[in-house]
N, C-alpha and C positions, 0 to 999 in steps of 0.2 A: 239323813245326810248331814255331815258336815258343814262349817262355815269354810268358805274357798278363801282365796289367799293372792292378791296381784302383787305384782313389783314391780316398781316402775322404776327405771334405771336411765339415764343418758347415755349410760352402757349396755350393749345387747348381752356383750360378757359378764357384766357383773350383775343383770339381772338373773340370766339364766346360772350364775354363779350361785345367787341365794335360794334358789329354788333347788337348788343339788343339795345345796347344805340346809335345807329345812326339810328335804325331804328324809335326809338321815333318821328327824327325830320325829316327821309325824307322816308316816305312809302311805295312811287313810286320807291325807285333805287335797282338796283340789289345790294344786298349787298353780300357778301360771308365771311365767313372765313376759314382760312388755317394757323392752330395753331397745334403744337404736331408734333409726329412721327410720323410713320404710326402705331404704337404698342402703339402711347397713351401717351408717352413718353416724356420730357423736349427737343426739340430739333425743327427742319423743315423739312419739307419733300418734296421732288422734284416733287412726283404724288399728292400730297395735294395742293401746290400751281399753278399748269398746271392743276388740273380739277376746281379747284375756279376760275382762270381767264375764262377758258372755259364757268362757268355757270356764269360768271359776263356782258361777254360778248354780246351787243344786237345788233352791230351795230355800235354803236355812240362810240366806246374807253374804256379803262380798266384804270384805276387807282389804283395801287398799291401800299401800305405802308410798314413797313416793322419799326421792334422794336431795332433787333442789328446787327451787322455787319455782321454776319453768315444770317442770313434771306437773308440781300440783295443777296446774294452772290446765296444763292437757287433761289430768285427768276430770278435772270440776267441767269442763265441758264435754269432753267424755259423758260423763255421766248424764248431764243436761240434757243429750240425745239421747239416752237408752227411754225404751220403752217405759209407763208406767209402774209398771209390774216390779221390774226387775232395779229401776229406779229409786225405789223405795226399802230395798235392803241393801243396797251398795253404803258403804260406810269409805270415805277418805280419812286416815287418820295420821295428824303430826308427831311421827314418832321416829326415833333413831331405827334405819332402816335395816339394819344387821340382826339389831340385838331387839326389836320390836316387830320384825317379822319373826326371829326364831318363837319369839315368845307367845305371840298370835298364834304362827302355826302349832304349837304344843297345847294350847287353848283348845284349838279347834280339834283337837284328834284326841282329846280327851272328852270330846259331845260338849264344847261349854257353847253360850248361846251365843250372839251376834252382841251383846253388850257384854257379857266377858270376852270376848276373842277382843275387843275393841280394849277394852281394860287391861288386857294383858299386853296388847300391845303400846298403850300407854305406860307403865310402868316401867318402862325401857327410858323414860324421860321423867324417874320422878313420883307417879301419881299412881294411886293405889293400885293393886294388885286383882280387884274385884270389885263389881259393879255397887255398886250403897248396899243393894236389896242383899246381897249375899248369894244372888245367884250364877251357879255355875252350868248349869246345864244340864240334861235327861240324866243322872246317872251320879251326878255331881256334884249333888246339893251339898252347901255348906252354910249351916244357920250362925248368925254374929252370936245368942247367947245360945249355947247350947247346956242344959244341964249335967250333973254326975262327975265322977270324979276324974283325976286324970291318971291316964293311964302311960308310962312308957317303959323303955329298954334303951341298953345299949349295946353299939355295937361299932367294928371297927373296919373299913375302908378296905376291902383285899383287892381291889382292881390295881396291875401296875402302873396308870397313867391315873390314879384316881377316879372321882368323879367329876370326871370331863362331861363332854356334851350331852352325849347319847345315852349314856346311864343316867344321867340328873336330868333327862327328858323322860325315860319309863319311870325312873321314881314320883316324879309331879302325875305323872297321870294315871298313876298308882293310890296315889294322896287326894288326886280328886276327884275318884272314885266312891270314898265312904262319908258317908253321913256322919261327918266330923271335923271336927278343928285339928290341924296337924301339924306339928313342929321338927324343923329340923335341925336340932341347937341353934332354939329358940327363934329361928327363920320360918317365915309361911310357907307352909310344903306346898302350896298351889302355884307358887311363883318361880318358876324355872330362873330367873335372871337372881333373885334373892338366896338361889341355894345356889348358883353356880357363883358369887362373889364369898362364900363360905371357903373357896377354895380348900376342897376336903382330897388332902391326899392319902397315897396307899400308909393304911398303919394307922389314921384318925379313930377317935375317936367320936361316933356318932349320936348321940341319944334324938331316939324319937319321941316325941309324945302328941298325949293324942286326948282330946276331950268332946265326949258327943255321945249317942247311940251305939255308935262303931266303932267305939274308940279300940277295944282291944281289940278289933279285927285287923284293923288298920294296922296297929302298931306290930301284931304278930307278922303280919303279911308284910310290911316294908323291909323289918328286921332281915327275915327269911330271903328277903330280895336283892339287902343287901349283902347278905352271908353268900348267896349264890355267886357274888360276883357280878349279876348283867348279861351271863353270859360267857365272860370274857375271859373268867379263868378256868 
């Protein structure tokens, strides 16, 4: 299972707003929000945030965000009450709440572990992309040296809105699937926020490259991915 996914909002609407828009790009993760009062209300709520981490939880860790300083504050006691158990995989993390929950949640629905979904939501503010060790998760490994040569292609952008959200969400977890290092003109494919400042519109020109074990599989398979379109044409 998955790492889960809270959101902690002063807004019940703009909690449950980012959960609509994360769930675009990662289907598989538990997502939750914990937005409002308990009366509906501009504020956070103690039993709102301790049953979202509850239903976020699978197993694999809890990652939680949180919008202003009052939130944090809920959820670090929040937390302080959960059970032992469940205690010790909830992660609070200081990260721009938009762009570091989309980035968690594409973490997480590419199997990465409870310190990449954490890293990835870090990187929304700055700080690398992946945890030191290089690890990404059951399926996702990506070693810092990997041997052999590099391998890539190019290729050009056919979506009419570009690569927007949702297509630069299946490419990253596309990418951090193979046992390799992957580039997206010269951006780390594992970093959904780093390809989506590429701003790559229809007509671009793409080169991937790819160095590792997998490299040409990788590079054949993203090429292919993006010549399809996403989907969308």
């Amino acid at each position: 299972m998955s790492v889960g996914i809270v959101f902690v909002s002063h807004s019940e609407k703009i909690a449950h707003g980012l959960v609509d828009l994360a769930r675009q790009m990662a289907r598989g993760v538990r997502l939750e929000a914990a937005g409002g009062t308990d009366d509906g209300g501009v504020g956070t709520s103690f039993d709102r945030v301790t049953e979202a981490i509850t239903a976020a939880s699978s197993g694999s860790g809890v990652v939680v965000l949180c919008d202003l300083g009052s939130a944090y504050l809920t959820a670090e006691t929040a937390v302080d009450f959960l059970d032992d158990g469940l205690r010790a995989g909830v992660r609070i993390v200081d990260a721009p709440l938009v762009e570091g929950g989309v980035a968690a949640a594409v973490a997480a629905e590419s199997g990465g572990t409870l310190d990449a979904v954490v890293a990835a939501a870090r990187s929304a503010a700055g700080e690398p992309a992946a945890p030191a060790d290089g690890s990404g998760g059951e399926g996702a490994a990506q070693s810092e040296s990997l041997d052999g040569d590099v391998v890539s292609a190019t290729v050009a952008i056919v979506n009419t809105d570009g690569l927007h959200a949702r297509p630069a969400a299946e490419l990253v977890k596309l990418a951090s699937s193979f046992d390799a290092r992957v580039t997206v003109n010269g951006a780390d494919a594992r970093s959904l926020l780093l390809i989506m400042t590429l701003a790559l519109a229809q007509g671009t020109d793409v080169t991937i490259a790819a160095r590792g074990p997998q490299a040409r599989d990788a590079v054949e398979q993203l090429t292919a991915l993006i010549r399809s379109g996403f989907g969308e044409v």
